[in-house]
N, CA, C and O atoms as a printed pandas DataFrame, in Angstrom:
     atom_number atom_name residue_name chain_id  residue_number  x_coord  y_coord  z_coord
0              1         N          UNK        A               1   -9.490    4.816    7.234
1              2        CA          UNK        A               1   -9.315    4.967    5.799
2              3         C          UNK        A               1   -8.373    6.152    5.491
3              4         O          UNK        A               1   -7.459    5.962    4.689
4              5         N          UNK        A               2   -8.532    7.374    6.080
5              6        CA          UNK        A               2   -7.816    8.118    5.871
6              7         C          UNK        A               2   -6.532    8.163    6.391
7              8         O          UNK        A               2   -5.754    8.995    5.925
8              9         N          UNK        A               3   -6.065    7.192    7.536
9             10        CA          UNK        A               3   -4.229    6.788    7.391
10            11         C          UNK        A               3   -3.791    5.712    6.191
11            12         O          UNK        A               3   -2.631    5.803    5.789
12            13         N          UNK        A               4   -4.509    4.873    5.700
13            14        CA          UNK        A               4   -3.990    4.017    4.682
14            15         C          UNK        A               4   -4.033    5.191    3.653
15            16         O          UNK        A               4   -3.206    4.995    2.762
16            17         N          UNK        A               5   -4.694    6.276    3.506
17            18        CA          UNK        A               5   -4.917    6.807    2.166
18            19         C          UNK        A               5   -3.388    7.869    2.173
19            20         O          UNK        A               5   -2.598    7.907    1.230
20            21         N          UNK        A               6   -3.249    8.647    3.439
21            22        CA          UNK        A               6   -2.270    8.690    3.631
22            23         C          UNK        A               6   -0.588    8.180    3.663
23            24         O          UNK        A               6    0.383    8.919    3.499
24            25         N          UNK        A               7   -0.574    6.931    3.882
25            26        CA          UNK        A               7    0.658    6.072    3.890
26            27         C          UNK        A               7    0.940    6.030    2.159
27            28         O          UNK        A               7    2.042    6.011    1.612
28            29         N          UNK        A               8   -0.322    6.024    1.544
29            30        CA          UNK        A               8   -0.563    5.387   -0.047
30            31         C          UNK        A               8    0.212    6.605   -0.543
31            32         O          UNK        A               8    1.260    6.404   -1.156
32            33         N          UNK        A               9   -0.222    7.873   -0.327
33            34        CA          UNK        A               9    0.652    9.301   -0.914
34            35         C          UNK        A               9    1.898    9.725   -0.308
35            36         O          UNK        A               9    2.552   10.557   -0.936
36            37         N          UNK        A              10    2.391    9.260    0.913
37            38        CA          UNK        A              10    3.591    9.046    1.142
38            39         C          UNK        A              10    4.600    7.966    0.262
39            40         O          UNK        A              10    5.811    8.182    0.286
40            41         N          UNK        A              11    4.176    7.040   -0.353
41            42        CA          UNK        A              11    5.049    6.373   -1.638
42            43         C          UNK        A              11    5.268    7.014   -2.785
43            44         O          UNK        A              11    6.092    6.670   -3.634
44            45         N          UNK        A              12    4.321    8.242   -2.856
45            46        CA          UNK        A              12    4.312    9.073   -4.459
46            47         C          UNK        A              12    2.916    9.881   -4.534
47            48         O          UNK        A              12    1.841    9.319   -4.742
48            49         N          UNK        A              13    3.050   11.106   -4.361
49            50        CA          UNK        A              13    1.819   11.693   -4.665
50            51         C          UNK        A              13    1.534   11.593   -6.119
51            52         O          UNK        A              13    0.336   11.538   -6.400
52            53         N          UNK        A              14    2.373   11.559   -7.093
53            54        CA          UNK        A              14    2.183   11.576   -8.222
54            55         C          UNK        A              14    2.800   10.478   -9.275
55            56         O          UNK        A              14    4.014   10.277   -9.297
56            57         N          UNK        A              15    1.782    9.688  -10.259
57            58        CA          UNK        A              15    1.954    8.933  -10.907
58            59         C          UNK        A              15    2.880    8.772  -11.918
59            60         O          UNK        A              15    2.431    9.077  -13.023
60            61         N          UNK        A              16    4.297    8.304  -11.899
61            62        CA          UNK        A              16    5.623    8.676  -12.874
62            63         C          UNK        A              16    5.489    8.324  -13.978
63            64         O          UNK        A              16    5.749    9.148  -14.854
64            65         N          UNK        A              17    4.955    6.741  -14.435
65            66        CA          UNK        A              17    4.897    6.867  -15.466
66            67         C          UNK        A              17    4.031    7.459  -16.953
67            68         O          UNK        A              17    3.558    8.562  -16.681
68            69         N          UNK        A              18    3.782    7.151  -18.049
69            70        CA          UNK        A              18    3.389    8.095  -18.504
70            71         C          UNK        A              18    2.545    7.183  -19.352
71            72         O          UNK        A              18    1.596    7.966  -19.398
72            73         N          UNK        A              19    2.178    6.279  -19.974
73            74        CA          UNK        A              19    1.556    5.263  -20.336
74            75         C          UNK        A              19    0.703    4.796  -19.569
75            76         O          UNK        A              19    1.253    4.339  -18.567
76            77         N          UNK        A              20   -0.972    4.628  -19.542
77            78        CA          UNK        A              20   -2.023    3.713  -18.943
78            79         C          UNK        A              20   -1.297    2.610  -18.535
79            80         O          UNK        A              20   -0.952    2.565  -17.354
80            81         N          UNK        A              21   -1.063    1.903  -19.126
81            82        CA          UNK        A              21   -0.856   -0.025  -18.044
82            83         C          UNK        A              21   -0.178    0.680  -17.664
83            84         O          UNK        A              21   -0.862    1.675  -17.423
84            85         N          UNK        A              22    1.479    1.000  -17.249
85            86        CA          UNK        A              22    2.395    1.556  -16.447
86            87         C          UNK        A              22    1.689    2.046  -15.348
87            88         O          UNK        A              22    1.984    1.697  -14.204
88            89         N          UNK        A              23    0.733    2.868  -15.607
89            90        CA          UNK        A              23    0.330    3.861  -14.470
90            91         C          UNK        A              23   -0.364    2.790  -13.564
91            92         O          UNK        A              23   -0.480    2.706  -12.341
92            93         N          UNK        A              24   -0.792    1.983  -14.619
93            94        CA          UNK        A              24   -1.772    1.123  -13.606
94            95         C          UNK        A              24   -1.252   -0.226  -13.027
95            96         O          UNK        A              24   -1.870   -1.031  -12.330
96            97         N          UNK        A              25    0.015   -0.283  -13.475
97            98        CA          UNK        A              25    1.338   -1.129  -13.178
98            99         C          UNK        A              25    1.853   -0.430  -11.738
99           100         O          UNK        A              25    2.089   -1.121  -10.748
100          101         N          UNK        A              26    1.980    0.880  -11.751
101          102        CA          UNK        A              26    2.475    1.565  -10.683
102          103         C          UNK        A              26    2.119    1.627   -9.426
103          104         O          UNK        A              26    2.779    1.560   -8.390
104          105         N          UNK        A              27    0.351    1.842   -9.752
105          106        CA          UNK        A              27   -0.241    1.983   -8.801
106          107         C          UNK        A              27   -0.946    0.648   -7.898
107          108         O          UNK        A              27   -1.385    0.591   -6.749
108          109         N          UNK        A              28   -0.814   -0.473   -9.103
109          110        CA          UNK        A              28   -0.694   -1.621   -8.374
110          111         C          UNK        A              28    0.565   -1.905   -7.102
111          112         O          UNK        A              28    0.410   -2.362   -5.970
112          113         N          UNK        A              29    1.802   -1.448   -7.783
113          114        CA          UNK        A              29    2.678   -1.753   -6.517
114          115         C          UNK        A              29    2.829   -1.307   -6.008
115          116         O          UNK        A              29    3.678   -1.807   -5.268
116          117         N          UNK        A              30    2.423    0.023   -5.592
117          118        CA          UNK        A              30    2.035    0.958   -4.223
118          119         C          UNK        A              30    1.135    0.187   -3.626
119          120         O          UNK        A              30    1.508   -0.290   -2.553
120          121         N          UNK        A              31   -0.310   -0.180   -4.113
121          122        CA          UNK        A              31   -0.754   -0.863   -3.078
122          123         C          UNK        A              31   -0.230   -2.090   -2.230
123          124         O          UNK        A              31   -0.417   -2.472   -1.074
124          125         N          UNK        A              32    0.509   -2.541   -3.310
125          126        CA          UNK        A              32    1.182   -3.959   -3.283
126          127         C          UNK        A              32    1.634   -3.384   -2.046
127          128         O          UNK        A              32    0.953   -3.778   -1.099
128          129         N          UNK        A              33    2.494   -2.638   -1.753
129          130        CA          UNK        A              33    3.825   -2.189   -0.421
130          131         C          UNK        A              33    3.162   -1.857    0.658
131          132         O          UNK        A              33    3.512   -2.096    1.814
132          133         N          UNK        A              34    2.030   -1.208    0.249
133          134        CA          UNK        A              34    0.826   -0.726    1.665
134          135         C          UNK        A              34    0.281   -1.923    1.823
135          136         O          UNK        A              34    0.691   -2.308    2.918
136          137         N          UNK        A              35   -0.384   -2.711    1.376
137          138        CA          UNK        A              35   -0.337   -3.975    1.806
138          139         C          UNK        A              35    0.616   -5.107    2.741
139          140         O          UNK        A              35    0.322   -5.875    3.657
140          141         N          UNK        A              36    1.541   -4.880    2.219
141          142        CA          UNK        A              36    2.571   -5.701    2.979
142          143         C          UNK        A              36    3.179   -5.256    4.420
143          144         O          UNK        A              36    3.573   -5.934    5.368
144          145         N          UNK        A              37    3.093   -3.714    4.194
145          146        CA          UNK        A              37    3.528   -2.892    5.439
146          147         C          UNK        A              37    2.281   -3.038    5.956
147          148         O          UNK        A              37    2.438   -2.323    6.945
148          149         N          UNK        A              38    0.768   -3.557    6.066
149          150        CA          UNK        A              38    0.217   -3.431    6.908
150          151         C          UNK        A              38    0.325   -4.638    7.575
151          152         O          UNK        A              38    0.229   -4.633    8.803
152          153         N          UNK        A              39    0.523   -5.759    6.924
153          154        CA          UNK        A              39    0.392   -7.374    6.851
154          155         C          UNK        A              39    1.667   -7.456    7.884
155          156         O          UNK        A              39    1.573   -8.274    8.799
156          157         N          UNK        A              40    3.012   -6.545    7.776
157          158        CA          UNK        A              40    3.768   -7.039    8.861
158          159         C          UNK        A              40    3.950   -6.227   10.380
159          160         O          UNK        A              40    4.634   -6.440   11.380
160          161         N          UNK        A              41    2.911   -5.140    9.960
161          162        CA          UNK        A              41    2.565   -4.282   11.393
162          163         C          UNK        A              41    1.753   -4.828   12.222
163          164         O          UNK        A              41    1.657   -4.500   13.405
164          165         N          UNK        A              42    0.768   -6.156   11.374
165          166        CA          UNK        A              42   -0.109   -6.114   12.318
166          167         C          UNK        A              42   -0.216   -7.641   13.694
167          168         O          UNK        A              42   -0.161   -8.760   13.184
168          169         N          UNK        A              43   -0.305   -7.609   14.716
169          170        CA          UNK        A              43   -0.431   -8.275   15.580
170          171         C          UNK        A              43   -0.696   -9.622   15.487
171          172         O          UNK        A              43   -1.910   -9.804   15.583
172          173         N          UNK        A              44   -0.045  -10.701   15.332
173          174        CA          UNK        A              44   -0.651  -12.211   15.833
174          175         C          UNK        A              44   -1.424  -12.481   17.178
175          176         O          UNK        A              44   -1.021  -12.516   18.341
176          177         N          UNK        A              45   -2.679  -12.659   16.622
177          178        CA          UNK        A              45   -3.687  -12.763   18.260
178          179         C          UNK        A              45   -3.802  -14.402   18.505
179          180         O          UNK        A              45   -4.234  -15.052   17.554
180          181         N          UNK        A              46   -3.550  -14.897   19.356
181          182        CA          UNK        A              46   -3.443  -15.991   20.139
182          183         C          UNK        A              46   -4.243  -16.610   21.260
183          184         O          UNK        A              46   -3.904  -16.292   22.399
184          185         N          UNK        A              47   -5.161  -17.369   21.127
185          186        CA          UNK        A              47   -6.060  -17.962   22.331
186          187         C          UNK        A              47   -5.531  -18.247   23.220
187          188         O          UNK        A              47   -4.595  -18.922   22.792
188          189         N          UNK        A              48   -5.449  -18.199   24.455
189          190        CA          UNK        A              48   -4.935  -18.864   25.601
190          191         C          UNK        A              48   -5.941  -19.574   26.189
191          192         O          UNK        A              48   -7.082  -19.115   26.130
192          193         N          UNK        A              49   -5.701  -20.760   26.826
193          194        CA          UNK        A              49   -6.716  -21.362   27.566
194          195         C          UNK        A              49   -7.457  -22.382   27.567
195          196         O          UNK        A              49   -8.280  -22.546   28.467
């Protein structure tokens, strides 16, 4: 938890815009990107056999 929480404040420690939805517009697509960067880091596991 604490490297995703990390990666999350490496996009922006701080929230730019200045309006509620915005902010919460914002912080949706930070997760959105930590999401996706995890989705293409992570391993295809494959049965053999």
């Amino acid at each position: 938890m604490e490297t995703k929480m990390y990666c999350f404040k490496r996009l922006g420690e701080k929230v730019m815009a200045r309006t509620f939805e915005k902010q919460v517009t914002e912080l949706n697509v930070r997760a959105s990107i930590l999401n996706r960067f995890t989705e293409l880091g992570r391993p295809n596991t494959v049965a053999v056999g």
